[in-house]
C-alpha positions as CSV (number, residue, x, y, z in Angstrom):
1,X,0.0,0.0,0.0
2,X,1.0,3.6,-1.0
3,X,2.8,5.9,2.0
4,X,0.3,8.3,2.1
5,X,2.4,11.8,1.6
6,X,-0.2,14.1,0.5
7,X,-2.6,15.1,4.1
8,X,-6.0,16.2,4.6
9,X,-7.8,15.0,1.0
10,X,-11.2,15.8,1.3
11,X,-14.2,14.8,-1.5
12,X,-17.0,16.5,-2.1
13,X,-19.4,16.1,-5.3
14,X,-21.5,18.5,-7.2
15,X,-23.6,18.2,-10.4
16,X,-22.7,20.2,-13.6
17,X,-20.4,20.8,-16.5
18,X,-19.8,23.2,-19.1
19,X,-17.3,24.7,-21.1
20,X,-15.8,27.2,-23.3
21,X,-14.2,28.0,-26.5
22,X,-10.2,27.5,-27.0
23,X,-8.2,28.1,-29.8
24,X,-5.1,26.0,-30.8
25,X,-2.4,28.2,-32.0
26,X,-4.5,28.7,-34.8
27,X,-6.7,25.9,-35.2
28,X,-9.9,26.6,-33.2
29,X,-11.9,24.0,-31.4
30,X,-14.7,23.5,-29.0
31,X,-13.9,22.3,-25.6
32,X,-17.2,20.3,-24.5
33,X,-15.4,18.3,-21.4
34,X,-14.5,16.3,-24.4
35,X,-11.1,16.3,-25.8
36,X,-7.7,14.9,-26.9
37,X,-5.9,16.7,-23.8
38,X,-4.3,15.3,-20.5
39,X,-5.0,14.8,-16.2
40,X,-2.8,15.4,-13.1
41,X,-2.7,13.4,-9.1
42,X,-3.4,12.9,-5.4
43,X,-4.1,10.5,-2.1
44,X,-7.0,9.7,0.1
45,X,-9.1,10.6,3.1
46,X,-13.1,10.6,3.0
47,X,-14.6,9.0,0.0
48,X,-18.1,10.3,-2.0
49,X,-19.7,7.9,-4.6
50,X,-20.0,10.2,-7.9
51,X,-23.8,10.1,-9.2
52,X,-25.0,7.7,-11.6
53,X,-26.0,9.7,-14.5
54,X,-25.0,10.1,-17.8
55,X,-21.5,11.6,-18.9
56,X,-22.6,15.0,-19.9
57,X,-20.2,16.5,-22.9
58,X,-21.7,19.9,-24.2
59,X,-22.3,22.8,-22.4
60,X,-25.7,23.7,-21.8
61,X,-25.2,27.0,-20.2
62,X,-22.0,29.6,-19.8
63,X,-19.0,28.7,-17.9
64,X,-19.1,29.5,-14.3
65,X,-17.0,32.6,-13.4
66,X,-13.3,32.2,-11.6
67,X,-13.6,30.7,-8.6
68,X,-15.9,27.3,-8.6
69,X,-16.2,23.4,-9.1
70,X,-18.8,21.3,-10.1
71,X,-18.6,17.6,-11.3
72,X,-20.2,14.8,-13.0
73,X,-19.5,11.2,-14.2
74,X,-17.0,10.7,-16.5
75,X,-16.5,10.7,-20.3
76,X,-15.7,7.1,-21.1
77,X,-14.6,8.3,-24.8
78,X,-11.9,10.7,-23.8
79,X,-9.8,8.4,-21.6
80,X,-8.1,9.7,-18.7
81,X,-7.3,13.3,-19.5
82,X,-7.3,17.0,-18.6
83,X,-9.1,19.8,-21.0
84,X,-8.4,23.2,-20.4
85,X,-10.6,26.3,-22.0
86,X,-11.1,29.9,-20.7
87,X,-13.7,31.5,-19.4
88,X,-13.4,35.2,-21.6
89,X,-13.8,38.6,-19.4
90,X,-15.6,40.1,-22.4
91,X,-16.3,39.4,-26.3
92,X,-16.3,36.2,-28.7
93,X,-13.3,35.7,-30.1
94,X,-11.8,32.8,-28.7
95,X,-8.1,32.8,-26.4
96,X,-5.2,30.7,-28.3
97,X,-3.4,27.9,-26.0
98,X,-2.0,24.6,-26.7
99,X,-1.8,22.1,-24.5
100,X,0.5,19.0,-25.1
101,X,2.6,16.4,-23.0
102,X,6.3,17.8,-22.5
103,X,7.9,16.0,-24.9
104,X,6.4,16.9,-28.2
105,X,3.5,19.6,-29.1
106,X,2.3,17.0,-30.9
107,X,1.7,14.7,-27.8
108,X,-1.9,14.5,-26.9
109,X,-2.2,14.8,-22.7
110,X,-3.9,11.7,-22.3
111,X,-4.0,8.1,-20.5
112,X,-6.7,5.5,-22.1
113,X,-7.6,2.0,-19.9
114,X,-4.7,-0.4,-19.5
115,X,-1.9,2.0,-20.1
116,X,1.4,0.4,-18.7
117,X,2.5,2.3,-15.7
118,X,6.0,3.8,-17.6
119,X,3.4,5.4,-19.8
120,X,1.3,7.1,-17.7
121,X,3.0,9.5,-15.7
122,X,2.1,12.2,-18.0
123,X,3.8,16.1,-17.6
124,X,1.4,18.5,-19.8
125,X,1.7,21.8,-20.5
126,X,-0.9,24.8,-21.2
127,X,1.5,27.2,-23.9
128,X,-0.9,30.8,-23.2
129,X,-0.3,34.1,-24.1
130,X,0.4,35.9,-21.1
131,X,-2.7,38.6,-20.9
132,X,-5.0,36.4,-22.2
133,X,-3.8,34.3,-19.0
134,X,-4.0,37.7,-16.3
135,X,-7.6,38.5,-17.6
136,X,-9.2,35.5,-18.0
137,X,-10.3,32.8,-15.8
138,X,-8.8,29.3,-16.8
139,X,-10.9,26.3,-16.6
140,X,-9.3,22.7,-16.1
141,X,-12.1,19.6,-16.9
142,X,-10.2,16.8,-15.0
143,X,-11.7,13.8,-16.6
144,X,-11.4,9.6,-15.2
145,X,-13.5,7.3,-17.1
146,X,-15.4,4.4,-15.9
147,X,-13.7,1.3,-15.2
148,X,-10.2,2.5,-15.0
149,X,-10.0,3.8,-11.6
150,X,-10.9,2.5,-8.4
151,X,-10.4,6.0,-6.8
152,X,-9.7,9.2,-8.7
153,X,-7.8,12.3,-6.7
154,X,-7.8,15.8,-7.9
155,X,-5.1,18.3,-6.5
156,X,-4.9,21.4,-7.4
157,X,-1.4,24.1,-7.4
158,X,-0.6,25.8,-4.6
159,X,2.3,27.9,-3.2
160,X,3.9,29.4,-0.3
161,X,3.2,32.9,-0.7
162,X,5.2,33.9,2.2
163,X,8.2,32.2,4.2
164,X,7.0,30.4,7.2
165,X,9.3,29.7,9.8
166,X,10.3,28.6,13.8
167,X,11.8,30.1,16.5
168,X,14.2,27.8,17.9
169,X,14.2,28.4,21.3
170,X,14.6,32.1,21.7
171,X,15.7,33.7,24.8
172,X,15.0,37.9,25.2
173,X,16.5,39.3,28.5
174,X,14.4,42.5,29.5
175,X,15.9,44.8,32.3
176,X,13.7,47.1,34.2
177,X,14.4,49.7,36.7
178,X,12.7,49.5,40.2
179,X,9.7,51.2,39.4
180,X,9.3,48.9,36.5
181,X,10.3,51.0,33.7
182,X,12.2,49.6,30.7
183,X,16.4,49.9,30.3
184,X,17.5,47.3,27.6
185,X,16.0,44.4,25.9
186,X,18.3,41.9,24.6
187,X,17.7,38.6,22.4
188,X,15.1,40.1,20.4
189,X,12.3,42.5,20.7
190,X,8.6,43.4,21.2
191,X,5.9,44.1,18.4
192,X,4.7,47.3,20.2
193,X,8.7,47.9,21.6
194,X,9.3,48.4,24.8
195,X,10.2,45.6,27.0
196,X,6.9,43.6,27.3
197,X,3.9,42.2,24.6
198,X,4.4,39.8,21.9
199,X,7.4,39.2,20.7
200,X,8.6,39.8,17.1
201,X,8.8,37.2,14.4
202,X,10.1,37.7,11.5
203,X,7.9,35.2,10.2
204,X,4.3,36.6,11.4
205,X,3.0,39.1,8.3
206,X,0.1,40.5,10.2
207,X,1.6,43.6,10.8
208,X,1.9,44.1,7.2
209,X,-1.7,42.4,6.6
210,X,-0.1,39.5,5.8
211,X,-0.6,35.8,7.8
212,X,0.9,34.8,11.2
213,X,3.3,31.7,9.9
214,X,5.6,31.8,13.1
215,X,5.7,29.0,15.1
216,X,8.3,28.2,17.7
217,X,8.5,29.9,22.0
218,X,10.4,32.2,23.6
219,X,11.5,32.4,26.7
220,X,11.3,35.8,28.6
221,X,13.4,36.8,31.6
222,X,12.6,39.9,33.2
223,X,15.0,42.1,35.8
224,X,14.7,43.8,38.4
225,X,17.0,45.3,40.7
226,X,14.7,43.0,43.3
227,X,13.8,40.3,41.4
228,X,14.3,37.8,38.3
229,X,11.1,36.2,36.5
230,X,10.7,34.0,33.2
231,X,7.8,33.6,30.9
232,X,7.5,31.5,28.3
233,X,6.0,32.3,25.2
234,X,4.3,30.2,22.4
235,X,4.0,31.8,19.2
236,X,0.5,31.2,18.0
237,X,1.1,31.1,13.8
238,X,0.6,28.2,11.7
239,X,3.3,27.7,8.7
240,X,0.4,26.4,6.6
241,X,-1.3,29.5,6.7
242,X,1.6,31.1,4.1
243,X,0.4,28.5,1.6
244,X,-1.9,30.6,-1.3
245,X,-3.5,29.9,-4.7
246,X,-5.9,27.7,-6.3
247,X,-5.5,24.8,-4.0
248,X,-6.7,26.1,-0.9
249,X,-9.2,28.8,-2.7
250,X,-11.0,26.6,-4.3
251,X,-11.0,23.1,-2.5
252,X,-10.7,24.6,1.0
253,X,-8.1,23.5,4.4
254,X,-7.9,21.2,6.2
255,X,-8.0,21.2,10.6
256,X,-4.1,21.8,9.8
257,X,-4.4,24.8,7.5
258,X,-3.0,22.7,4.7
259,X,-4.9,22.9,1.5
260,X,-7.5,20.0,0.5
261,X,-7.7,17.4,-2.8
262,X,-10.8,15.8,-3.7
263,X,-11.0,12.1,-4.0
264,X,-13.4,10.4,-6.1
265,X,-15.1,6.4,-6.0
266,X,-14.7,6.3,-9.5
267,X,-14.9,2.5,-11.3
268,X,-18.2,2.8,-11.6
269,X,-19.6,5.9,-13.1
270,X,-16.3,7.4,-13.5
271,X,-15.3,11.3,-12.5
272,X,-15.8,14.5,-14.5
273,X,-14.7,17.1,-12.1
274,X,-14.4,21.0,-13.6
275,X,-12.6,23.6,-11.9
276,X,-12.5,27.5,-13.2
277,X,-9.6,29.4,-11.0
278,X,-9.5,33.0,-10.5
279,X,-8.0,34.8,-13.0
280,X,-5.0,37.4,-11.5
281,X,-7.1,40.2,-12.8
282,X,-10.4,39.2,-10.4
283,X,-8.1,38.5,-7.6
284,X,-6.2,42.2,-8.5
285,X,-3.0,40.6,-8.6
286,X,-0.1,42.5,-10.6
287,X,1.6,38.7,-11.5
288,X,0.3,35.7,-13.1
289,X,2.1,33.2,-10.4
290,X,-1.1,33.0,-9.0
291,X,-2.4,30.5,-11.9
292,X,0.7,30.1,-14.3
293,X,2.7,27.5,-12.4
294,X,5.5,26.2,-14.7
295,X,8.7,26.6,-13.7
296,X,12.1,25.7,-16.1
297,X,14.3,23.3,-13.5
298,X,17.6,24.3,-14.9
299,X,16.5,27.8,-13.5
300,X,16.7,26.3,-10.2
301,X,19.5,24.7,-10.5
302,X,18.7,21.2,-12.1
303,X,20.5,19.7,-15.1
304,X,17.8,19.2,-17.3
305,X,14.4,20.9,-18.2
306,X,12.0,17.6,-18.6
307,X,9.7,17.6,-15.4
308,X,10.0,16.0,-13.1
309,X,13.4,17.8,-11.6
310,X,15.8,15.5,-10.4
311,X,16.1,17.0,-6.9
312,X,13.7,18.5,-4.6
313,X,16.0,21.2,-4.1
314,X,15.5,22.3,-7.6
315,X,11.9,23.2,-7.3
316,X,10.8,26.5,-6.3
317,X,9.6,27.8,-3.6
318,X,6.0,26.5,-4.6
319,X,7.2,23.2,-2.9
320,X,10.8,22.7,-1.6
321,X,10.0,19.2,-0.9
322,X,6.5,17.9,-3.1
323,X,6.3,14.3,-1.8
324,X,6.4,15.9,1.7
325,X,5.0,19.7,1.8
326,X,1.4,20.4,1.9
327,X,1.8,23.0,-1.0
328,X,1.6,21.4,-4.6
329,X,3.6,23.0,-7.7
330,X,0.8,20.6,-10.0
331,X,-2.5,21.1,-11.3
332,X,-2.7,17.3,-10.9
333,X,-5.3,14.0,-11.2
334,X,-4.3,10.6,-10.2
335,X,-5.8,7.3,-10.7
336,X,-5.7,4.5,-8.0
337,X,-6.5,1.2,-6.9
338,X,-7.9,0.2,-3.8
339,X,-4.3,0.3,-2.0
340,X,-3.7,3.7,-2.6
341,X,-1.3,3.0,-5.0
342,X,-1.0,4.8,-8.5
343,X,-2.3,3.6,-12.0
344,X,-2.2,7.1,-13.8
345,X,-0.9,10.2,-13.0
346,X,-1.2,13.7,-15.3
347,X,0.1,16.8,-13.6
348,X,-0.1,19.8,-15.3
349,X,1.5,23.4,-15.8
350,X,0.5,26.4,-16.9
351,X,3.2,28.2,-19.1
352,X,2.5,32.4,-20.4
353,X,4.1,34.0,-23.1
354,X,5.7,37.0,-23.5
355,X,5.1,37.7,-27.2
356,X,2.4,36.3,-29.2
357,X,5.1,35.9,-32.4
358,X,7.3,33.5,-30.3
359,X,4.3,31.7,-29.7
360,X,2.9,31.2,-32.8
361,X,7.2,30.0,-34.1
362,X,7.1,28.2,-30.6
363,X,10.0,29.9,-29.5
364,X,11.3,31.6,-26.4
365,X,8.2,32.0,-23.9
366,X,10.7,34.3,-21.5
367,X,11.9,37.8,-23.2
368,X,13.3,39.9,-20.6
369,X,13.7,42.7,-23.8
370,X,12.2,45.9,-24.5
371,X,9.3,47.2,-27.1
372,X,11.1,49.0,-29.7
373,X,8.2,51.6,-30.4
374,X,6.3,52.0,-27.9
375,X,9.3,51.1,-24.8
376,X,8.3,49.1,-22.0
377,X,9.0,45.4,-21.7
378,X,8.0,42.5,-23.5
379,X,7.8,40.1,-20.1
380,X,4.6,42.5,-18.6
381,X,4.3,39.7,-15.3
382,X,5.9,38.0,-13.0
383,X,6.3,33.9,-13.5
384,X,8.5,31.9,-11.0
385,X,11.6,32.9,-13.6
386,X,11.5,36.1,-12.0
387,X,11.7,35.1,-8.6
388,X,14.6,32.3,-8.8
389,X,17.4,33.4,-6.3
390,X,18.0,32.8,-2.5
391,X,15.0,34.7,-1.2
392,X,12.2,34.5,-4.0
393,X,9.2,34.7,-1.8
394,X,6.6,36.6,-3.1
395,X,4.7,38.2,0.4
396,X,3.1,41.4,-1.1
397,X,3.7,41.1,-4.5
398,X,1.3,38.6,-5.8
C-alpha cells in the first residue's frame, strides 16, 4: 500500500459541466469536457460515490465565473485526461493555447484504460499568451472514465506565498528599573517595543496584513533590581497559513491549514470534475504566479528541463519538498487502486508568453527585452523565472 504523503484529502461532489471556446495556435476547437488533452494526481481521506448519470459532454449553459467546481460522471470516450478552455472577461473571439505532454507539441495529454505504468505519468503543458492568462479565468475539466480507476484524486497548485518559519528556542533578557520601567532588551524584541507584549517574528505578516506563519516559544526573563522572573512564550502562527493559490481557494483546508484534494469512487460511473480558477485580474493581482505554475528546472539549479526535476531542491519555492509539503507545484489527477497506489498520474503546468510571435514559431516563452516603439517590456508579469534566487518569496507582491 502507498505511504500516504499528501494530508488532509477531502471529497465533495457536485452536479454540472460546461465549457468554453479555446483556440489552438490557430486551429480553433470546441472544448465540450471532451477532448484529446491530459490529467494530473493525489491521495486519500473521505470517500463520496459520484452520481450515476449520464456523462454530460456539451455545455448547456456559460461557464461559471473564476472561482468554482462542479462535477459529473466521467467521459468514457476521452480516456483519462485533462481539458483546459477559458472563461473570456468580455467578447467572442476565442483565447489561443495549446496544451500537449512535455515532450512533443504533438503529444496528446492523455492516459486511455490499461496503459502500462511507464506510460502514464504524463507532464502537460498549457503554452498561453500571457494577458489572455491575467484577464481570464482558466478552466481545467479533470476527466477519469469508468472502469479505469478505483479511486480518482484531484489536486490542485498551490504555493507558499510567504516564508514560514520557527523560533528555535529564543531567549530575550528585559531589564527594568525599580519602578518597572524599561532599560534594555536583549535577544530580540517586542511588536509594540518596549520591554513587554508579543514578541517579534520575522515570520508573522500581520503587521503588514499579511498571515501569522511563526511558530516556535520564547523564553522571557525579566529584571529587576529586586527580582528575576521568566515567561515563556508560544507563538501562535501556523506555517500552513503562508500557503496561497488555487488549491486552498478553491477546494478549502484542512483542521491543519494545509490545502485539501478531492477524492473520487470512480470505477463505476467514472469522475468529471471542472474547476475555473481565478484569474489574477479578479483577484487584483499585478503577477500571473497566481495561476501560471510552470517553472524551467535548470532555472533552479537542475541539469535538465524535462519535469520531473531530479532534486527536490531544484523546485521552487512553490514546494521545496513535493512528496512531503502540503503546497503542490501541479494542477494534478491521479488514478488508483484500492491500495492507494497509483495507476495514472497527469500533472499539469501552466506556461504564459511573452510575445504572441514567439508563440505562434514556438520559440522563447521568456523575453526579458524591450518594445522598440512603444518602450516598456515584453515580459509584462511575474512567473517563477522572475523570482529564482535565495529569497524569492513573493509576500506582497502577488
Amino acid at each position: 500500500m502507498a505511504q500516504h504523503k499528501y494530508r488532509e484529502i477531502f471529497a465533495a461532489i457536485t452536479v454540472s459541466g460546461v465549457w468554453a471556446t479555446c483556440c489552438v495556435l490557430s486551429a480553433c476547437q470546441q472544448n465540450t469536457g471532451a477532448s484529446n488533452m491530459s490529467s494530473s494526481s493525489l491521495g486519500s481521506t473521505t470517500v463520496v460515490s459520484t452520481p450515476s448519470s449520464s456523462p454530460t459532454s456539451t455545455p448547456t449553459s456559460s461557464p461559471a465565473p473564476g472561482g468554482s467546481t462542479s462535477s459529473t460522471t466521467g467521459n468514457s470516450s476521452i480516456g483519462f485526461t485533462v481539458t483546459p478552455s477559458f472563461t473570456l472577461m468580455g467578447g467572442t473571439t476565442p483565447i489561443q493555447s495549446f496544451f500537449h505532454e512535455q515532450s512533443s507539441l504533438n503529444s496528446p495529454c492523455v492516459v486511455q484504460p490499461g496503459t502500462a505504468a511507464a506510460s502514464a505519468n504524463l507532464y502537460c503543458i498549457l503554452d498561453v499568451a500571457e494577458e489572455d492568462l491575467y484577464a481570464n479565468s482558466l478552466n481545467l475539466n479533470f476527466n477519469s472514465p469508468a472502469g479505469m480507476c478505483p479511486y480518482t484524486v484531484v489536486r490542485l497548485y498551490s504555493f507558499y506565498q510567504y516564508d514560514p518559519g520557527t523560533v528555535q528556542s529564543q531567549a530575550i533578557t528585559v531589564h527594568v528599573d525599580g519602578s518597572g520601567n524599561c532599560l534594555s532588551v536583549a535577544g530580540g524584541s517586542f511588536v509594540s517595543g518596549g520591554c513587554a507584549g508579543v514578541p517579534y517574528c520575522q515570520y508573522d505578516y500581520t503587521p503588514v496584513r499579511g498571515p501569522n506563519c511563526c511558530t516556535g516559544t520564547a523564553t522571557i526573563t525579566t529584571i529587576s533590581p529586586t527580582s528575576t522572573t521568566s515567561s515563556v512564550y508560544d507563538f501562535t502562527g501556523n506555517q500552513n497559513n503562508c500557503i496561497s493559490g488555487p488549491g486552498p481557494d478553491l477546494f478549502g483546508r484542512g483542521g491543519s491549514g494545509a490545502p485539501m484534494g478531492k477524492i473520487y469512487r470512480t470505477y463505476d460511473a467514472g469522475v468529471n470534475q471542472e474547476v475555473s480558477i481565478y484569474s489574477p485580474l479578479e483577484r487584483e493581482y499585478q503577477s500571473n504566479l497566481y495561476v501560471a505554475n510552470y517553472f524551467n528546472p535548470m532555472t533552479f539549479g537542475d541539469s535538465q528541463q524535462a519535469f520531473p526535476p531530479t532534486a527536490d531542491a531544484n523546485y521552487p519555492v512553490a514546494d521545496p519538498a513535493p512528496d512531503l509539503s502540503p503546497a503542490s507545484p501541479y494542477y494534478e489527477i491521479a488514478c488508483t487502486d484500492q491500495a492507494a497506489d497509483t495507476i495514472a498520474r497527469i500533472r499539469v503546468l501552466v506556461r504564459p508568453w511573452d510575445r504572441v510571435s514567439d508563440f505562434n514559431a514556438n520559440t522563447n516563452p521568456y523575453d526579458p527585452g524591450a518594445e522598440p516603439v512603444f518602450g516598456g517590456p515584453f515580459h509584462d508579469y511575474n512567473v517563477w523565472q522572475d523570482l529564482a534566487g535565495p529569497n524569492f518569496f513573493i509576500g506582497l507582491g502577488l
